[in-house]
N, C-alpha and C positions, 0 to 999 in steps of 0.2 A: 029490309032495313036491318042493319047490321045489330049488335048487342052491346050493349056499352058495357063495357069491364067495372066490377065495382072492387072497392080500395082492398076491400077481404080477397077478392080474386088475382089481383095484381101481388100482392105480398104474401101469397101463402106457402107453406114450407114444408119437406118431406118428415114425416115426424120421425124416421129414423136417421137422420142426418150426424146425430151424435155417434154413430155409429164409426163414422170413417177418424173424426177426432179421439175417441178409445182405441180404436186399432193400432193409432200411430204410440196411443203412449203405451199400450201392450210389448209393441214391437222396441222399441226405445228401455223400457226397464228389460227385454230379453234379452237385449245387446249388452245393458248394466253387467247383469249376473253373470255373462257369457263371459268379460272384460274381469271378473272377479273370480272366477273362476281360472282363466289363464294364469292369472297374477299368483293364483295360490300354487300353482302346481311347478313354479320355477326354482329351478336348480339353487339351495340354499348355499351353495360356494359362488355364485355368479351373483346371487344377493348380497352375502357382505364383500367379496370383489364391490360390489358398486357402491355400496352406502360405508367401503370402508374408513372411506375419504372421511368422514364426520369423524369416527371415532379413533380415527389412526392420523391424521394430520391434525386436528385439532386438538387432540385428548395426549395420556400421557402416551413417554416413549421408551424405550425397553431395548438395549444391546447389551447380550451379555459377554460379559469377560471384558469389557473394553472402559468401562468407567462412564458411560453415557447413557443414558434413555434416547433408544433409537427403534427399530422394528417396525417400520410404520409400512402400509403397500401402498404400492406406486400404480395410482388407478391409470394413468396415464397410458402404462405401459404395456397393461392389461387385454388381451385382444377379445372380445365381446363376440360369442357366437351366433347373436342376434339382436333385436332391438326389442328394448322393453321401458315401460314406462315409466320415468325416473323424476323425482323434481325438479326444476328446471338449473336450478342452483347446484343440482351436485352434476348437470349434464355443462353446465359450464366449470364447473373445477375439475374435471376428466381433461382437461387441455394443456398447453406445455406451460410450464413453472411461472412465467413471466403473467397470463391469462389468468392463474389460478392466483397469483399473489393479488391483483389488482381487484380481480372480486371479491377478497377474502380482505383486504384493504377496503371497498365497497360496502359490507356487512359489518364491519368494524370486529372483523378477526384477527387482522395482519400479526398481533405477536404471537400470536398460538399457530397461525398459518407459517410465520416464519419459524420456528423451532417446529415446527414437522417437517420443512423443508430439509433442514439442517440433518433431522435426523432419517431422512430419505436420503441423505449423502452418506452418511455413515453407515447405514445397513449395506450400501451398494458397496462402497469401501470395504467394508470385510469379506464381504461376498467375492471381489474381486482377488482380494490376497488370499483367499481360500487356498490350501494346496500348493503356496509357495515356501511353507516352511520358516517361515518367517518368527514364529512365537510373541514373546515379548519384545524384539528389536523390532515393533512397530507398534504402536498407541494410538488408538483414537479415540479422541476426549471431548468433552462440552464444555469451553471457557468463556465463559462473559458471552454468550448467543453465540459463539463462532466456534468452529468443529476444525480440531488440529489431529492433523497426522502427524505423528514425532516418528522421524525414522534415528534407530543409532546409529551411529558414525559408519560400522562396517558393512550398512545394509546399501548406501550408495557410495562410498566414496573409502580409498585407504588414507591410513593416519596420514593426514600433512599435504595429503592432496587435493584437489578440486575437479580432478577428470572423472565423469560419471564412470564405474563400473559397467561391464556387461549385465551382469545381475541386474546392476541399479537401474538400468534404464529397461529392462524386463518388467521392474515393480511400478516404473515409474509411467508405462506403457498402461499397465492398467489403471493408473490412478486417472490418469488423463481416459480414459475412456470413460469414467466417472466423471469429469468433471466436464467433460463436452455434454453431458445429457440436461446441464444446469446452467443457469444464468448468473450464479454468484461470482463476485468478486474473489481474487486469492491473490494471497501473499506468500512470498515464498521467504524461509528465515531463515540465514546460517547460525551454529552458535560454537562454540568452540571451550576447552579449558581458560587457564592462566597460567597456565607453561607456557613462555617466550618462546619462539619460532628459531631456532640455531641454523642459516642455511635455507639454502633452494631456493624457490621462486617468488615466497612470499615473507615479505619482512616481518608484519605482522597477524598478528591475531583476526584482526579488522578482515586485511587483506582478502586471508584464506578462507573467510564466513561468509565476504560480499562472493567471493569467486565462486561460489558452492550455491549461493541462491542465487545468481544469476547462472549459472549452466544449468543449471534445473529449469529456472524460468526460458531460458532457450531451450530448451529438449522439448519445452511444451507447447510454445509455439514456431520453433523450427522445425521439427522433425515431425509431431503432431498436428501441426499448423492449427490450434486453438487459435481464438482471439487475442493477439496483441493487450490489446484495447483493455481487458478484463484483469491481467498479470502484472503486479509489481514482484522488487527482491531488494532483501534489508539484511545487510551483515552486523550483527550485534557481536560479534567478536566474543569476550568471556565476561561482557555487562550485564546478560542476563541470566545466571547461570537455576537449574533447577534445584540444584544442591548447593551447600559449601563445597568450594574446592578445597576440601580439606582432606581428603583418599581417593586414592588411584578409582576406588569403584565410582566414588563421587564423580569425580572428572571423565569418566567414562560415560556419566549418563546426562553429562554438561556438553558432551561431544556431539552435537544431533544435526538435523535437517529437519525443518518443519514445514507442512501446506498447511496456510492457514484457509478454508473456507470464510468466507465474511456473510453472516448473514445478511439477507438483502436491507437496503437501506431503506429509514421509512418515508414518507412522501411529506413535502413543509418544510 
């Protein structure tokens, strides 16, 4: 006759069974320290490379010489030796400009997101005219959010004409390579003195300011094939002038080309 199991025999347990449950959380806090200890030992330039994005898009902005707070880095652009473990917020602001506005729109950053954008165009911008000799006959400035490059009269165009230079469309060559890495809107603006036009091809003032931002806005999307779609051109003739037209040097610096960047627009 067989043995009948009693309830102690049926439900009894190895007393060392806690054993395999401590093993795992041994093994799990090894992995902890191991994961903290990698962390510590990474390259402090590839650190604020990543977390520059908080303090350089968001924070303030710094160009010098140019009249602007600019110098921000462009995580973007940045090419990562490896992967490392970042919060999940700055692994989506590492994306292109349109991604990073909409999250930073998302967290209710968008104005401090959009004026680092701005001045991500502007560090690129000087970077770009580096080495062309250029000086003071170009300006990059921060008006009302939107970032203008003031070119003087002799940097694309001679007195009284409207056909881009060689040079000008050399300068203008890099501007457009800046401006293809962005999603902003731009405006292009002639401006002129209030000396009357005597002769040639343009009657007036108007004329020769619209013809000058619109061959601009063609060179950027014909020759460069940018976006259409992104480019207007506004001839303000001598309505808007920086100075009184009351001296030659006055009217000289009334004589310009300007790109206007538009910082992005907000969403509502």
């Amino acid at each position: 006759m067989k043995r009948r199991k009693t309830g102690e025999e049926r439900f009894w347990l190895d007393a060392n069974s806690w054993m395999v449950t401590f093993s795992d959380l041994l093994t799990l806090l090894l992995t902890f320290f191991v994961l903290l200890l990698s962390m510590s030992s990474l390259d402090n330039k590839v650190l604020r490379e990543t977390f520059g994005f908080f303090s350089g898009t968001y924070g303030g902005l710094e160009l010098e010489g140019s009249g602007i707070a600019g110098g921000v880095a462009t995580p973007y652009d940045v090419r990562y030796p490896g992967m490392y473990v970042v919060p999940p917020g700055a692994l989506l602001a590492q994306g292109f400009p349109e991604q990073r506005l909409a999250w930073a729109e998302g967290q209710g950053r968008a104005r401090r997101f959009r004026g680092g954008m701005i001045g991500e165009i502007a560090k690129a911008m000087k970077k770009g005219f580096a080495g062309q000799g250029l000086g003071k006959a170009v300006e990059i400035r921060s008006e009302k959010g939107d970032l203008v490059v003031r070119f003087a009269e002799g940097v694309l165009f001679e007195i009284g004409k409207a056909r881009i230079g060689s040079r000008g469309r050399m300068i203008l060559e890099k501007a457009g390579q800046v401006l293809a890495r962005f999603p902003n809107r731009v405006r292009i603006e002639g401006h002129t003195d209030d000396l009357p036009i005597r002769g040639g091809r343009y009657h007036t003032n108007w004329e020769l300011s619209t013809a000058r931002a619109v061959n601009v806005l063609r060179f950027f999307t014909d020759s460069l094939e940018l976006d259409p779609g992104r480019f207007s051109a506004v001839g303000y003739g001598e309505y808007k002038p920086l100075v009184p037209n009351t001296t030659s040097e006055n009217r000289a610096k009334n004589r310009r080309a300007e790109i206007v960047i538009l910082s992005p627009p907000r969403k509502g």
